[in-house]
C-alpha positions as CSV (number, residue, x, y, z in Angstrom):
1,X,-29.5,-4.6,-25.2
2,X,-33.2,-3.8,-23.5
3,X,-32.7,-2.1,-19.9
4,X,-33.5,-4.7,-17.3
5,X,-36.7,-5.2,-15.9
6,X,-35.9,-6.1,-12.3
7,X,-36.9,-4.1,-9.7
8,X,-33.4,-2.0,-10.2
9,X,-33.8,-0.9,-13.5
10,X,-30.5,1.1,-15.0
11,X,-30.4,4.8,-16.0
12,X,-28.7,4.3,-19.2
13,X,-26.6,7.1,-21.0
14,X,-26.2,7.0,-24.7
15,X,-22.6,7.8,-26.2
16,X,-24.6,11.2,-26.7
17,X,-24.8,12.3,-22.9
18,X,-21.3,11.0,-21.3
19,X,-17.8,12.1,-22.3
20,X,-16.3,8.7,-22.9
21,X,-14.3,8.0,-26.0
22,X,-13.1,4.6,-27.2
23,X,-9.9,6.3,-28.2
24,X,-9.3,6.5,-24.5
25,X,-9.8,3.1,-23.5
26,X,-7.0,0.9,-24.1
27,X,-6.7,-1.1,-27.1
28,X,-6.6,-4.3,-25.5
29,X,-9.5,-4.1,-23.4
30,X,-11.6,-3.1,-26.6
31,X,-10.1,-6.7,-27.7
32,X,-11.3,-8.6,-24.9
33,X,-14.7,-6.2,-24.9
34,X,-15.3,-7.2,-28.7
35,X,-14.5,-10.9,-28.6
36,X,-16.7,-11.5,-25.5
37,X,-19.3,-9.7,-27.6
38,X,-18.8,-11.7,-30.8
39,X,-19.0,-14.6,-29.1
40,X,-22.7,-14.1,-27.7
41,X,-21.8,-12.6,-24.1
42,X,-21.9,-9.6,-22.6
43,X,-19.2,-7.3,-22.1
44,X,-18.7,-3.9,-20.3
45,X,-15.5,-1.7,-18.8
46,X,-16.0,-1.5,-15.2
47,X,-15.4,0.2,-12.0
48,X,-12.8,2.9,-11.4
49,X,-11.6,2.7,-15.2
50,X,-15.5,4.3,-15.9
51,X,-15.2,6.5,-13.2
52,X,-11.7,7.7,-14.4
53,X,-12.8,8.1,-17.7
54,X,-15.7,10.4,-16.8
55,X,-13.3,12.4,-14.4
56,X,-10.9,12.9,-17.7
57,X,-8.2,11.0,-15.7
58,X,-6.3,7.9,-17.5
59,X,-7.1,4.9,-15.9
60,X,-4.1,2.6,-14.3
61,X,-5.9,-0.2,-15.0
62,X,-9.3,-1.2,-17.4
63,X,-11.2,-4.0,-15.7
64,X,-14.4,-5.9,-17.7
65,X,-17.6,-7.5,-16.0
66,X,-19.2,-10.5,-18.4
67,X,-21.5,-12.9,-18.5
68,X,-19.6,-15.3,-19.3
69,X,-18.1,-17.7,-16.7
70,X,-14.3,-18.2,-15.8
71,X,-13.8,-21.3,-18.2
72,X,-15.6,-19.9,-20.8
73,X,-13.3,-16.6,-20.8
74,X,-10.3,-19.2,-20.9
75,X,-11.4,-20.5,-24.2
76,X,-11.9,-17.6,-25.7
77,X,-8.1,-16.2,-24.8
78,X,-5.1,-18.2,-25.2
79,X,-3.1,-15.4,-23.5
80,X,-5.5,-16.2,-20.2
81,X,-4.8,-17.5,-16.7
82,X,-7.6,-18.5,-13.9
83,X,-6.6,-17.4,-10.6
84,X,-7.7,-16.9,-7.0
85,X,-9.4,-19.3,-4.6
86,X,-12.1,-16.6,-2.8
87,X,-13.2,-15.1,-6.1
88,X,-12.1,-16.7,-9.3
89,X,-11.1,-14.1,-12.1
90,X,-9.6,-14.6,-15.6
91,X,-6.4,-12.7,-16.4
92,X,-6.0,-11.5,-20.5
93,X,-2.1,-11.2,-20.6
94,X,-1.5,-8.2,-22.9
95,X,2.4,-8.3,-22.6
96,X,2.9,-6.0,-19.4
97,X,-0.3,-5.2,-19.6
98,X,-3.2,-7.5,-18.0
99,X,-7.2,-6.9,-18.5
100,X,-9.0,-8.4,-15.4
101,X,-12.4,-9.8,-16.7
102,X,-14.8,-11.0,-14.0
103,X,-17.8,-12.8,-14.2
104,X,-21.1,-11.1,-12.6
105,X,-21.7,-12.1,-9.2
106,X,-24.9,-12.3,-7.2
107,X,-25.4,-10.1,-3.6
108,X,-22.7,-8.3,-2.0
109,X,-19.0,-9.5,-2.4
110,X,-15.8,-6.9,-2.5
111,X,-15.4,-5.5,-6.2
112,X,-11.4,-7.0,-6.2
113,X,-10.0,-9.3,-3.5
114,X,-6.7,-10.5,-2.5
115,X,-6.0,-13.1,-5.1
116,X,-4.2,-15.4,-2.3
117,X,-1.9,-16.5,-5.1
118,X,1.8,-17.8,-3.7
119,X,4.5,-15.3,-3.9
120,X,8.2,-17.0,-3.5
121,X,9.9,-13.5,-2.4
122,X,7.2,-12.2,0.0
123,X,8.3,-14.0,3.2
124,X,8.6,-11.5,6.2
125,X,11.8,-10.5,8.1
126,X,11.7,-13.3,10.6
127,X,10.7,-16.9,10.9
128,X,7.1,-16.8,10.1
129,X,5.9,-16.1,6.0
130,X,4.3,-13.3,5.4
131,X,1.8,-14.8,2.7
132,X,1.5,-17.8,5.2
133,X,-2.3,-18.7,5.1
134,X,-4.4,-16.4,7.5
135,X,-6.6,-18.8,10.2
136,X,-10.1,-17.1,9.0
137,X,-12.6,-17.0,11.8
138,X,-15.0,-20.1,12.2
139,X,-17.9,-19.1,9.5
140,X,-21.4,-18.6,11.1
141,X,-22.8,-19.5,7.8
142,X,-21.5,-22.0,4.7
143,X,-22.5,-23.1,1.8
144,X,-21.1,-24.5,-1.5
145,X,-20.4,-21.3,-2.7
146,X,-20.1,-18.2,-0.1
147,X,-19.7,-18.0,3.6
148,X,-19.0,-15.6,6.1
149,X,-17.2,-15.4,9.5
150,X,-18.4,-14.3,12.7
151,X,-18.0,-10.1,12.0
152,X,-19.8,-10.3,9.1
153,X,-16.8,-10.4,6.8
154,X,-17.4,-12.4,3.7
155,X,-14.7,-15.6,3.5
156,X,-16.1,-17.3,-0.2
157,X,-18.4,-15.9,-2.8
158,X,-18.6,-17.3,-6.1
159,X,-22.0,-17.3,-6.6
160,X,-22.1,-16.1,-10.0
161,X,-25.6,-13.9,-11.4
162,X,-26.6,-11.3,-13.5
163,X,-24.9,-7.8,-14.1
164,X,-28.3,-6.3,-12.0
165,X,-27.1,-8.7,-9.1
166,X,-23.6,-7.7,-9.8
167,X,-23.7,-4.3,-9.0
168,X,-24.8,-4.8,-5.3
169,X,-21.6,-6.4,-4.6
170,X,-19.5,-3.0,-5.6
171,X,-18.2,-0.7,-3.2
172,X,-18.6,2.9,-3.9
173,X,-21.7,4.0,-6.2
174,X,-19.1,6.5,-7.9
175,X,-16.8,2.6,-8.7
176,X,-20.4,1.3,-9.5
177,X,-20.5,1.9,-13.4
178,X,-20.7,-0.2,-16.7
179,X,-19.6,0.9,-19.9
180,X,-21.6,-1.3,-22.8
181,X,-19.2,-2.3,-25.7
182,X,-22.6,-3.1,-27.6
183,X,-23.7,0.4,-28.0
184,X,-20.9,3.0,-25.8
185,X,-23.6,3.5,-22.9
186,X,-23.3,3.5,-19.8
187,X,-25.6,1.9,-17.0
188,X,-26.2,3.3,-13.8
189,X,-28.2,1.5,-11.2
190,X,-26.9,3.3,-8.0
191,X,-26.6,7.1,-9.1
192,X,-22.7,6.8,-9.9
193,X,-22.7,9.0,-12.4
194,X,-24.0,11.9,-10.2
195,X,-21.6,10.9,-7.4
196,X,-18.4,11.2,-10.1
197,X,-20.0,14.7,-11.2
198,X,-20.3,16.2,-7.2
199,X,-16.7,14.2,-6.2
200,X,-18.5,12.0,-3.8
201,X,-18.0,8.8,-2.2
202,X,-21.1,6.5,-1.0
203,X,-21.5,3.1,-0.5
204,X,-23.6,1.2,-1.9
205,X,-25.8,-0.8,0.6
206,X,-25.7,-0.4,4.8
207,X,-22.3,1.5,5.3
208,X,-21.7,-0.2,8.7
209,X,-22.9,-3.8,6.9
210,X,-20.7,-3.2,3.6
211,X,-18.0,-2.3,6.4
212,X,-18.2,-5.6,8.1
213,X,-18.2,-7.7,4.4
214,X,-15.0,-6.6,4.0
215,X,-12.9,-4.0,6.4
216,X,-10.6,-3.3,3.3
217,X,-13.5,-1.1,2.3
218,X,-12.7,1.8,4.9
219,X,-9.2,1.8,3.5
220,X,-10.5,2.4,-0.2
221,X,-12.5,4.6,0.7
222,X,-9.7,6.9,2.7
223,X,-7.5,5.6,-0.7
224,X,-10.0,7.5,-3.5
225,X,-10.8,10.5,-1.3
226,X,-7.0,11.1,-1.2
227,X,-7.0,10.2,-4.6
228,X,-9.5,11.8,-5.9
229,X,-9.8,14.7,-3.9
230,X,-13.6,13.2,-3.4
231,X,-15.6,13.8,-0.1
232,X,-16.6,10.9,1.9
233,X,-20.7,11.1,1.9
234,X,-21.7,11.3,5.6
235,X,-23.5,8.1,6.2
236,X,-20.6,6.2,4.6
237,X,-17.9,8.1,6.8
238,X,-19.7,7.9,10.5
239,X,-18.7,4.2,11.0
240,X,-15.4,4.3,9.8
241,X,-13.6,5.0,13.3
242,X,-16.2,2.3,15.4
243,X,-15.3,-0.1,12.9
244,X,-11.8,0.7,12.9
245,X,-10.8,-2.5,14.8
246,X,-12.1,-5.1,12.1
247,X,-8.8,-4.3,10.2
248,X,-6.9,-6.3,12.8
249,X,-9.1,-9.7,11.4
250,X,-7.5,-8.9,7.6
251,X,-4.7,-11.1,6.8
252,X,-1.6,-9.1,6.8
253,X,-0.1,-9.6,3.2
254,X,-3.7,-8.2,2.3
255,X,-3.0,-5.0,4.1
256,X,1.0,-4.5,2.9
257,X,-0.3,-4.5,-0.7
258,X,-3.0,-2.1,0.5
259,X,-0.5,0.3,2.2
260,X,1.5,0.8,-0.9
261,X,-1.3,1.4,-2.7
262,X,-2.1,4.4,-0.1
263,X,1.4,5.7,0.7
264,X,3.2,4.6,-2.8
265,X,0.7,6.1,-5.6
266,X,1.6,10.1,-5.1
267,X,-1.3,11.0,-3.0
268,X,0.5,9.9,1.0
269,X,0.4,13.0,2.6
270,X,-3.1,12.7,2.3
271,X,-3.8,9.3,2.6
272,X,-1.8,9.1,6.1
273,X,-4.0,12.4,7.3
274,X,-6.9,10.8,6.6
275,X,-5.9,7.6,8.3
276,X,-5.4,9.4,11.2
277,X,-8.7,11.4,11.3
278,X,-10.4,8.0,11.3
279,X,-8.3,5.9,13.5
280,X,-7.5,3.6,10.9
281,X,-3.4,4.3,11.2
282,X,-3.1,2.8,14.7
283,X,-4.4,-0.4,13.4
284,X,-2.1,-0.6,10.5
285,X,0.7,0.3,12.5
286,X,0.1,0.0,16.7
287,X,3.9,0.3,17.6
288,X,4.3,3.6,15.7
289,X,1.2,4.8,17.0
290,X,1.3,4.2,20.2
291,X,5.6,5.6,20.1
292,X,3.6,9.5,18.5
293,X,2.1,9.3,21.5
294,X,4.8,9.7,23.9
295,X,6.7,13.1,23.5
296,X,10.0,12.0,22.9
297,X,9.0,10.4,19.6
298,X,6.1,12.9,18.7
299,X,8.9,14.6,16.4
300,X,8.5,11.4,14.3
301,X,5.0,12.3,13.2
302,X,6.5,15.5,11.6
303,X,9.2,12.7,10.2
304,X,6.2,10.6,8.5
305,X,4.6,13.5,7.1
306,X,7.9,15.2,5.5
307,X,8.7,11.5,3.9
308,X,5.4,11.2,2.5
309,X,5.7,15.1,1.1
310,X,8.8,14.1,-0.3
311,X,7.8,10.8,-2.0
312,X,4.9,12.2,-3.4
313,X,6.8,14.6,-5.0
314,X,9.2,11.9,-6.3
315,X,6.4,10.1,-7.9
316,X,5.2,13.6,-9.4
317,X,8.2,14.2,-11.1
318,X,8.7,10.5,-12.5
319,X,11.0,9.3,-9.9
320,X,11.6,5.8,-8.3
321,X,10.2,5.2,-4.8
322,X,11.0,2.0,-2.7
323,X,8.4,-0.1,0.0
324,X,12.3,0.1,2.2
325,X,12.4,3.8,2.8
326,X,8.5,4.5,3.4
327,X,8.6,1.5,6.3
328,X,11.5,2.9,7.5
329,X,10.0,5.8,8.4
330,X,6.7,4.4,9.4
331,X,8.3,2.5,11.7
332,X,11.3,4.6,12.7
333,X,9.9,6.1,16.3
334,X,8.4,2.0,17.5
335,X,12.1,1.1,16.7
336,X,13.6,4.3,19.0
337,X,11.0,3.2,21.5
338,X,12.4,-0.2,21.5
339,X,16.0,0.8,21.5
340,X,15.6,3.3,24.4
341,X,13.7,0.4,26.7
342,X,16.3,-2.2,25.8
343,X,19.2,-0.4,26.4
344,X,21.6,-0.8,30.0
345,X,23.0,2.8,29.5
346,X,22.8,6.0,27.6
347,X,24.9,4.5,24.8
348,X,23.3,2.8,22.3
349,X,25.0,0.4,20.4
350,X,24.7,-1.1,16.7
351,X,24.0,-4.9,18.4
352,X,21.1,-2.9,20.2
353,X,19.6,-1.0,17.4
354,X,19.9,-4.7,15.4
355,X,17.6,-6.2,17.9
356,X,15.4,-3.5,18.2
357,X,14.9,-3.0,14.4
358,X,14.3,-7.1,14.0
359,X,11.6,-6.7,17.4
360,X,9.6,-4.2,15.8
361,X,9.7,-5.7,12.3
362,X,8.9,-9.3,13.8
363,X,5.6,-7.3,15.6
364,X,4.4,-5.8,12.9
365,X,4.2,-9.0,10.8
366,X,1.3,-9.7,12.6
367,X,-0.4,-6.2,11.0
368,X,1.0,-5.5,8.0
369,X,3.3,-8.4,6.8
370,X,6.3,-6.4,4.9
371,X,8.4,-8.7,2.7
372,X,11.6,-9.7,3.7
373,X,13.0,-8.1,0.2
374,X,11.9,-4.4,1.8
375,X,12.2,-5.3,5.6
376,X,16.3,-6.4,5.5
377,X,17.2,-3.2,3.2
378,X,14.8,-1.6,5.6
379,X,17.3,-2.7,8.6
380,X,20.7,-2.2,7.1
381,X,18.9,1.9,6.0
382,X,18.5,2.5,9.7
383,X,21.7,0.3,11.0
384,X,23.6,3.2,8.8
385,X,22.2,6.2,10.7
386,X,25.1,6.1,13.6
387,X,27.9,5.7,11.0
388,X,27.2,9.1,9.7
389,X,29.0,10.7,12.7
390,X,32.4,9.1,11.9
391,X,33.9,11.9,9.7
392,X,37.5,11.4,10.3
393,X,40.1,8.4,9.0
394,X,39.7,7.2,5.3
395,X,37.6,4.2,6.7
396,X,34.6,6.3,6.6
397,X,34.4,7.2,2.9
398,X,33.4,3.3,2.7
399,X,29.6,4.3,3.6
400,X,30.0,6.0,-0.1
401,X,29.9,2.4,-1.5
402,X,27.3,1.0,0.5
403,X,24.5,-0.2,-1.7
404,X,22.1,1.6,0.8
405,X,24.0,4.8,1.1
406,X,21.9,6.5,-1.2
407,X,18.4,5.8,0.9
408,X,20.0,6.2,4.4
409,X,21.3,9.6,3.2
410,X,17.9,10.4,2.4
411,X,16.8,9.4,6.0
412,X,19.4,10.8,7.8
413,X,18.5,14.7,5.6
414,X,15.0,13.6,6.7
415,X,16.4,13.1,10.6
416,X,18.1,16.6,10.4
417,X,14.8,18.8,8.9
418,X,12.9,17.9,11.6
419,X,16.0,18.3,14.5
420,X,17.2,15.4,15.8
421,X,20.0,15.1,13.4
422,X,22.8,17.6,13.7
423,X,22.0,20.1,10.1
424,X,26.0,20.7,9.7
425,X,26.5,16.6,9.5
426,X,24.0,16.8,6.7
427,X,25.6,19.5,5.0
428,X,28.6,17.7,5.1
429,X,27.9,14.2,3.1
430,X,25.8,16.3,0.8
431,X,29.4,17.7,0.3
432,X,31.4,15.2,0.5
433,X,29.7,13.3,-2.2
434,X,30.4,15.5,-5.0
435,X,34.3,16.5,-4.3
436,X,36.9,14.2,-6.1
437,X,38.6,11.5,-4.3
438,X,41.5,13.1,-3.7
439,X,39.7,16.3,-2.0
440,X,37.8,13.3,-0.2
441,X,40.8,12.1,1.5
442,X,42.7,15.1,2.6
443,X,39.2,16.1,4.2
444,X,38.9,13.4,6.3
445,X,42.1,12.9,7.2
446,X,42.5,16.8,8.4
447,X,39.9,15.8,11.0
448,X,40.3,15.0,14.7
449,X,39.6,11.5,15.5
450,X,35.8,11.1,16.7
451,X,33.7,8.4,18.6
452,X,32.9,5.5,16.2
453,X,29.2,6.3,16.1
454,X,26.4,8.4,17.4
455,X,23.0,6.9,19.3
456,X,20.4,5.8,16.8
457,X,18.2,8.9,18.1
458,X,21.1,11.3,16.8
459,X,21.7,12.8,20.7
460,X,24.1,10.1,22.4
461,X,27.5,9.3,21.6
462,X,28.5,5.8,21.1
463,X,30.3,2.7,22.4
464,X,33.9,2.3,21.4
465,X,34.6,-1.2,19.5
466,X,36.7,-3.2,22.1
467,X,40.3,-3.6,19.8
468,X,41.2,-6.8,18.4
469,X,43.7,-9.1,20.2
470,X,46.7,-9.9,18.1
471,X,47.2,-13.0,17.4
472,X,43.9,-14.0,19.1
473,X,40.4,-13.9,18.5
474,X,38.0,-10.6,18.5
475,X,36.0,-10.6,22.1
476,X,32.3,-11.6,21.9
């Protein structure tokens, strides 16, 4: 292929001057890659997967740009599905894996939308659904193809052009590459190639305009500088904390999937810092914010940062992570808030810390819509916490069974590092869990009889059950 002659002509590296090796690209994206080329259209590896690939780093995923329209990928691939409504893409199913091929687009457009596809176990704890269709702002300008609403942000775009035009629409110059099956070059038209080499991230285009297109941006951006370890160039970081705000006009199911991409993919310690340097963190999560800032939830902040320390490490070493845990702990010091303004005394009860967990998880639908297959395990996690004081009668040895025994333990270790959770009562379910049965028993049974449960913060004791009538029915 001839460089182009627009005004935007490519530097293009031969397989001579750039460290990328078909052995390292998966071998079903060279499928889809050769096909699309012995079928007349062009074909090239896109985005991070180039980026990766220079860096020496795996990819997660290999995406392709072509040519060729949506349709005309479908006949080409049995194994493909059309999805999305905003931006149309074809899927290549590969058994688990799936090769995203995308047709090149004209002007500016985000690189990889929400696909807005249905999901029948994403509703949100409470009566509204978390994948319910967003009511987009009134657009200032439409037309068949693309339009835009009133901050700029782009709605619709499947205007469909040339791979000179595509490039505009990208984010990041360093996520602005092509990889050419035809010949194993690669095409830079915005100085990408330099920006992977220095560990830099620049828009592409106005930062405060790209910004505005799509306020997803400011969280990628915060997403590969954690990643990556990449700096954030200057003139691309200065708007981020004005601009801040716009997040609150994304549709919330957008932002959950975004938020496990930050928090869920080994690199959260960082990716929460740099949230906060920005001010993006507030407008992910307002409640929890605005509970840091009062001091007797500012411990929580130490809380967030430990769980993220200790997830990361669990996804370092090959371990399972859960949404459950990680919103629990976002969200822990809006729910202590919540429970300490409710509450008609200084004794919290488990009705109490009920309401106050479904309050906070019913508000932050509206921000970042969490599933109701993450938010109820979330609940029942911190609905545990006061039955770790009851150490006495053979009763209590039941919380061993609980299916999320294993994840409020966890919390209530995390509760006790940073000092709001008595250190000994740690130490002794970390105990308890590995002596037999037997041992188990004669433990708890040696022990003076205790209040049925401590506050939610860890500090107060709790109410007493009222006993049961006989013969009648329990008090309500």
């Amino acid at each position: 292929m001839n460089a182009s002659s627009t005004p935007f002509p490519p530097l293009i590296l031969p397989r001579s001057e750039h460290s990328i090796s078909r052995a390292a690209i998966s071998p079903n994206a060279l499928k889809v890659l050769y096909r699309l080329k012995e079928a007349g259209y062009q074909g090239f590896l896109v985005g991070g997967a180039v980026r990766d690939l220079l860096l020496g780093i795996t990819p997660k995923d290999f995406d392709v740009a072509t040519n060729a329209l949506p349709e005309e990928v479908r006949r080409l691939f049995r194994n493909c599905r059309l999805i999305g409504r905003r931006f149309r893409l074809a899927h290549v199913h590969f058994g688990n894996e799936i090769i995203e091929v995308a047709t090149f687009r004209a002007a500016a457009a985000p690189e990889r939308e929400d696909i807005e596809e249905a999901d029948p176990d994403s509703e949100s704890d409470g009566a509204e659904s978390a994948r319910a269709e967003p009511i987009e702002p009134a657009p200032t300008y439409d037309s068949e193809h693309r339009a835009f609403d009133r901050t700029g942000r782009i709605l619709r775009d499947n205007i469909y052009g040339t791979i000179e035009e595509d490039v505009w629409r990208r984010d990041f110059a360093a996520n602005g590459l092509y990889y050419s099956i035809e010949d194993f070059s690669i095409w830079d038209f915005v100085d990408g190639v330099r920006d992977v080499q220095a560990r830099r991230l620049k828009l592409i285009g106005d930062p405060e305009t790209r910004y505005r297109e799509d306020p997803v941006r400011m969280l990628r951006a915060v997403r590969f500088a954690a990643k990556l370890d990449f700096s954030i160039e200057p003139e691309t970081e200065a708007p981020l904390a004005k601009l801040a705000y716009l997040l609150d006009g994304v549709p919330p199911a957008r932002l959950f999937d975004e938020c496990l991409k930050l928090f869920l993919s080994g690199f959260g310690l960082k990716a929460y810092r740099l949230l906060q340097k920005y001010g993006l963190f507030a407008h992910l999560f307002p409640l929890s914010a605005a509970a840091f800032a009062l001091p007797p939830y500012a411990y929580a902040q130490e809380m967030v940062e430990r769980g993220l320390i200790n997830t990361d490490e669990r996804i370092a070493a090959d371990k399972a992570v859960t949404p459950t845990f990680l919103f629990a702990v976002l969200l822990w010091s809006a729910v202590l808030r919540e429970l300490n303004e409710r509450q008609a005394g200084p004794t919290p009860d488990l009705a109490q810390l009920m309401q106050a967990c479904d309050t906070v998880l019913r508000a932050q639908q509206s921000r970042v819509a969490i599933p109701r297959r993450f938010g109820i395990p979330m609940r029942e996690l911190l609905m545990l916490q006061p039955r770790f004081s009851r150490r006495s009668g053979v009763k209590c040895l039941s919380l061993l069974q609980h299916p999320r025994f294993r994840a409020a333990y966890d919390f209530l270790l995390l509760r006790a590092q940073v000092g709001v959770a008595d250190p000994e009562l740690a130490k002794w379910w970390t105990d308890i869990q590995v002596l037999p049965q037997e041992e188990r028993v004669a433990l708890v049974q040696a022990r003076p009889a205790e209040p049925l449960a401590e506050g939610a913060g860890g500090a107060a004791p709790g109410r007493r059950r009222r006993r049961r009538r006989r013969g009648g029915a329990a008090r309500t």
